[in-house]
C-alpha positions in Angstrom: -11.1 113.1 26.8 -14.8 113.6 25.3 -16.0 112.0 22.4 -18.7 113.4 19.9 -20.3 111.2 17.5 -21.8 112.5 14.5 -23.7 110.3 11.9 -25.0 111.7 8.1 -28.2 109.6 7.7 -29.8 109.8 4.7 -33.1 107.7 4.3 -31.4 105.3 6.8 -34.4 103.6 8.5 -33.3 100.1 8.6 -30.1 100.6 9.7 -29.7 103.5 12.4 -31.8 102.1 15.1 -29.2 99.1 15.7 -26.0 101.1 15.0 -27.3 103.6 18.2 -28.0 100.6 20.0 -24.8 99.7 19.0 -22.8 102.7 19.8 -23.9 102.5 23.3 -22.5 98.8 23.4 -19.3 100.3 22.9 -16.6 99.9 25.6 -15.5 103.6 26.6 -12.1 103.3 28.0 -10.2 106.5 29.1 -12.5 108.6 27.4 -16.3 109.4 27.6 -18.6 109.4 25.2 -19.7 112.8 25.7 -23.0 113.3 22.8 -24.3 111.1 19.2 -25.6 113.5 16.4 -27.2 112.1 13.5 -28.4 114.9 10.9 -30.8 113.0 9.3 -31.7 116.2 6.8 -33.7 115.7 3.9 -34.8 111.7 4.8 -38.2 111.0 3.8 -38.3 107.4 5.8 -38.6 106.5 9.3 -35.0 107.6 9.6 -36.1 111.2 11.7 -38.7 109.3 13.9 -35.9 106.0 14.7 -34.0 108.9 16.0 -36.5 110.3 18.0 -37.6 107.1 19.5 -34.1 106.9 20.8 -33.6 109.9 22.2 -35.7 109.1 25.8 -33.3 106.1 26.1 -30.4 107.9 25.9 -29.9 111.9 26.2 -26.7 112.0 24.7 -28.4 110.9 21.2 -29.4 114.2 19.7 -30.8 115.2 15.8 -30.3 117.4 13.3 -33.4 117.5 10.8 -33.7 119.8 8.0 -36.1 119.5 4.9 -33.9 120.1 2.5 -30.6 117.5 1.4 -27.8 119.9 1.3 -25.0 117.4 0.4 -22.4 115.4 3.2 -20.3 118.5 3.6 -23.8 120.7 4.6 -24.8 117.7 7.0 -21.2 117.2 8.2 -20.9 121.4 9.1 -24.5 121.1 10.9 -23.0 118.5 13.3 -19.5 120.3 13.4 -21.4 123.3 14.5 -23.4 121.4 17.4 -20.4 118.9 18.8 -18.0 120.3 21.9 -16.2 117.5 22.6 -12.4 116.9 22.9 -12.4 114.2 19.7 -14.7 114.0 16.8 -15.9 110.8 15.3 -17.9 110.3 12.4 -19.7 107.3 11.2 -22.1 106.3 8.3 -25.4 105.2 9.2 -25.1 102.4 7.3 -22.4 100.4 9.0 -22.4 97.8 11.8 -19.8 98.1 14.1 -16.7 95.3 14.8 -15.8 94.3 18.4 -14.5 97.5 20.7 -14.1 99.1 17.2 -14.3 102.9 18.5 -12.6 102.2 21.5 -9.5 101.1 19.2 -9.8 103.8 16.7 -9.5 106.2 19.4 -6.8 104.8 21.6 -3.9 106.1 19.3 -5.2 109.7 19.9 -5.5 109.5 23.5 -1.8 107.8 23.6 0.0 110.5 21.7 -0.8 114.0 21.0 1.0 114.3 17.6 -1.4 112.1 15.9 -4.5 114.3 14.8 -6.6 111.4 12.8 -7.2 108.2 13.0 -8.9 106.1 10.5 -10.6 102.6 10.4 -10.5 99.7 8.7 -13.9 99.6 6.7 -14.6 95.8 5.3 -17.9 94.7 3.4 -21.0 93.3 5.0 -21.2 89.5 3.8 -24.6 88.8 2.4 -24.6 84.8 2.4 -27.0 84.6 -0.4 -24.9 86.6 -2.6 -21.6 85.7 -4.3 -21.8 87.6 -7.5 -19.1 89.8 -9.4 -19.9 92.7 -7.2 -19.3 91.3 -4.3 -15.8 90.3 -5.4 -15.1 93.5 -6.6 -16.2 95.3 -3.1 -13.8 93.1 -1.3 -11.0 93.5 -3.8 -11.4 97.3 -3.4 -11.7 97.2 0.7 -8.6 94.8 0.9 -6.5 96.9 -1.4 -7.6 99.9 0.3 -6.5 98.0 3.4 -3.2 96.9 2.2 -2.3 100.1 0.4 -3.1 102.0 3.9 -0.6 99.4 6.1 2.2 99.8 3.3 1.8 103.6 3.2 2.3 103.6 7.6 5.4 101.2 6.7 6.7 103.4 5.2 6.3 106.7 7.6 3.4 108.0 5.2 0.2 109.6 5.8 -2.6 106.4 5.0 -6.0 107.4 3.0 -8.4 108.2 5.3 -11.5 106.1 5.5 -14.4 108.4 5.6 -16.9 105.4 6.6 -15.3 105.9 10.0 -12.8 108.2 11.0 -12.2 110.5 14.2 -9.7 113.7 14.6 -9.0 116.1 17.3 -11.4 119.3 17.5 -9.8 122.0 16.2 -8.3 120.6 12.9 -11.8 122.0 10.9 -14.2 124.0 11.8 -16.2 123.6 8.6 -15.8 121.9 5.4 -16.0 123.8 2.1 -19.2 123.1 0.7 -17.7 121.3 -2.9 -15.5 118.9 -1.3 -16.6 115.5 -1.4 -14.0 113.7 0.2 -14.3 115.4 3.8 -12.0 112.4 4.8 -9.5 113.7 2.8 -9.9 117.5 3.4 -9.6 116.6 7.4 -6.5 114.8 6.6 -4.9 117.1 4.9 -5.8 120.2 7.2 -4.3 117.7 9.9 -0.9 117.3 8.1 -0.9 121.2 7.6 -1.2 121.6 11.0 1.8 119.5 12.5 -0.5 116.2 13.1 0.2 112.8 12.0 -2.2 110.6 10.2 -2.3 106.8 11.0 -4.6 103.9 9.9 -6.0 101.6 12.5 -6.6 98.1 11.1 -7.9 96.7 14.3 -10.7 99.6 14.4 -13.2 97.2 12.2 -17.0 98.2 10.8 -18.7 96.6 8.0 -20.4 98.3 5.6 -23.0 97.4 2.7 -21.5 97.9 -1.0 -23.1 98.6 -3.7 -24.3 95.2 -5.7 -25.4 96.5 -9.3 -23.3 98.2 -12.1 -24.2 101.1 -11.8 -24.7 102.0 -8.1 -20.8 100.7 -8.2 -19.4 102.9 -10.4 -21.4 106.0 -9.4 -19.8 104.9 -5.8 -16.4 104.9 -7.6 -16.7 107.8 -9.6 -18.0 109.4 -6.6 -14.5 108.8 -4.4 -12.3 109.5 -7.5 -13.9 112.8 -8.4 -13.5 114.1 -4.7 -9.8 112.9 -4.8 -9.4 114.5 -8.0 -11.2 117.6 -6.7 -8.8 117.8 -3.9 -5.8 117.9 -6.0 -7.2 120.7 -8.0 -8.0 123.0 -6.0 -5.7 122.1 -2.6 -2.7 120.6 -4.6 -3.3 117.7 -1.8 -2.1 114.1 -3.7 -4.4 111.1 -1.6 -1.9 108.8 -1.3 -3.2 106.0 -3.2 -3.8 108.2 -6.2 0.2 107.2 -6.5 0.9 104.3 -9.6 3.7 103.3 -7.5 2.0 102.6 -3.9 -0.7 101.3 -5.7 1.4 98.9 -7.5 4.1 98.6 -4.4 1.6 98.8 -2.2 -1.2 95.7 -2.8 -2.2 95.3 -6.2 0.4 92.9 -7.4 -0.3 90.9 -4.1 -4.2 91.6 -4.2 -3.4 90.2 -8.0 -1.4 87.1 -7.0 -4.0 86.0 -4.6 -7.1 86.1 -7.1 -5.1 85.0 -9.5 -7.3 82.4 -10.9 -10.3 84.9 -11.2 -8.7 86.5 -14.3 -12.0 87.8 -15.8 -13.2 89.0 -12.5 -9.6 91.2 -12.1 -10.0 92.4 -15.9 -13.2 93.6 -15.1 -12.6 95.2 -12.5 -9.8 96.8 -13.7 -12.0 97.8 -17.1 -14.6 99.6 -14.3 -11.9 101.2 -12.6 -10.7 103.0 -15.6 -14.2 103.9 -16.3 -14.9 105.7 -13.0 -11.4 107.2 -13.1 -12.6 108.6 -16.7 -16.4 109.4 -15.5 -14.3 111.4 -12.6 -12.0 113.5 -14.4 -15.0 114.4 -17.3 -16.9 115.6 -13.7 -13.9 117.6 -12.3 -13.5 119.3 -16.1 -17.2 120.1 -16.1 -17.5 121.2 -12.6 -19.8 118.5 -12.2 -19.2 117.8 -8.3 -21.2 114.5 -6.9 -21.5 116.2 -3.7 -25.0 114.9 -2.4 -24.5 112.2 0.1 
């Protein structure tokens, strides 16, 4: 099996130069690692010229550049159209990779060939000099996303795709339609459509960097709700943990008992939550899509 790597990198100059390195670092065990795109369209830092710089150290590192931002789905087609191999990974540019993470998000694909995705388990970056509300609220939304994913696999159900990190077979898309936001989700549910199973893959770890101030959070909120919403609308595709009753089944009366003595921190969080859930819907109504990356 052949593995292509693709990476959206938006003004991601601090960050890509390690996750390359990184990728490299990767154990690659009964499959090669066959190319690494990163379409860093539309950056206006160092991100294009990182890239570059890595390219004579490895040949299988390749970029996409354009001028012009054209949105996750436009950078996520460019690298679609340039990938051959047998799997499909992609990877923000922002994240730091766990131990043999790849390797164990694509294991289940080369072990059966009725699963068609395979998402990971996406956890916050820990800044040590920060321990604010924010922070909080990132790992309360990572862990329920985490327990909501295991309960929905209990129970024989397709889990919500991670789009931090997530890899399918070639073939499921070709292309994803320009207004779509969450491609995770429109790769799932083309899978599903197709005959493929969807699982979630807890031991496939990365770390990513949350958003710390009101409202980068609840633009990053709105952001996921409105592309879930989106997908109902116009695919009649549920995301699983759109559900009350796997959300509530599923982690947030356990996420709940844990923090239980951080009652203002839950009823905030809960008060934000309704707000992007609101924000979202007013954006689907007004054909308002958040599709830029």
């Amino acid at each position: 099996m052949t593995i292509s790597v693709g990476i959206p990198a938006y003004n991601e100059e601090k960050t890509i130069s390690k996750l390359l390195h990184s990728l490299r670092e990767q154990p690659t065990n009964g499959f090669l690692l066959k190319e690494i795109v990163v379409n860093a369209s539309g950056s206006t830092d160092g991100t294009k010229a990182n890239v570059q710089a890595m390219m004579p150290i490895d040949s299988r590192i390749k970029l996409i550049y354009e001028i012009e931002r054209g949105g996750k789905a436009a950078a996520l087609n460019e690298i679609l159209r340039c990938v051959s191999g047998d799997l499909v990974l992609f990877l923000d540019a922002d994240v730091a990779l766990g131990k043999n993470a790849v390797q164990n998000l694509i294991t289940p694909l080369l072990q059966n060939q009725e699963i068609g995705v395979c998402s990971g388990n996406v956890m916050p970056l820990k800044d040590l000099k920060q321990k604010g509300f924010f922070e909080f609220a990132s790992l309360f939304t990572r862990e329920l996303h985490h327990e909501l994913c295991g309960y929905l696999m209990s129970k024989g159900l397709a889990p919500k795709v991670n789009g931090t990190f997530y890899a399918f077979r070639s073939g499921i898309v070709s292309s994803i339609p320009p207004l779509v936001v969450s491609d995770d989700e429109y790769v799932s549910w083309r899978a599903q459509e197709k005959g493929y199973q969807v699982v979630y893959v807890p031991n496939a770890l990365v770390f990513a960097t949350d958003p710390h101030r009101f409202t980068d959070f609840i633009q990053w909120q709105t952001r996921i709700l409105a592309g879930q919403l989106y997908m109902k609308r116009h695919f009649n595709y549920d995301v699983p943990t759109m559900r009350m009753s796997v959300a509530i089944r599923g982690g947030v009366v356990k996420l709940f008992s844990k923090y239980r003595r951080k009652v203002l921190s839950l009823l905030a969080l809960f008060i934000l939550a309704t707000l992007s859930f609101f924000l979202a819907y007013v954006k689907l109504v007004h054909a308002d899509v958040p599709y830029a990356y």
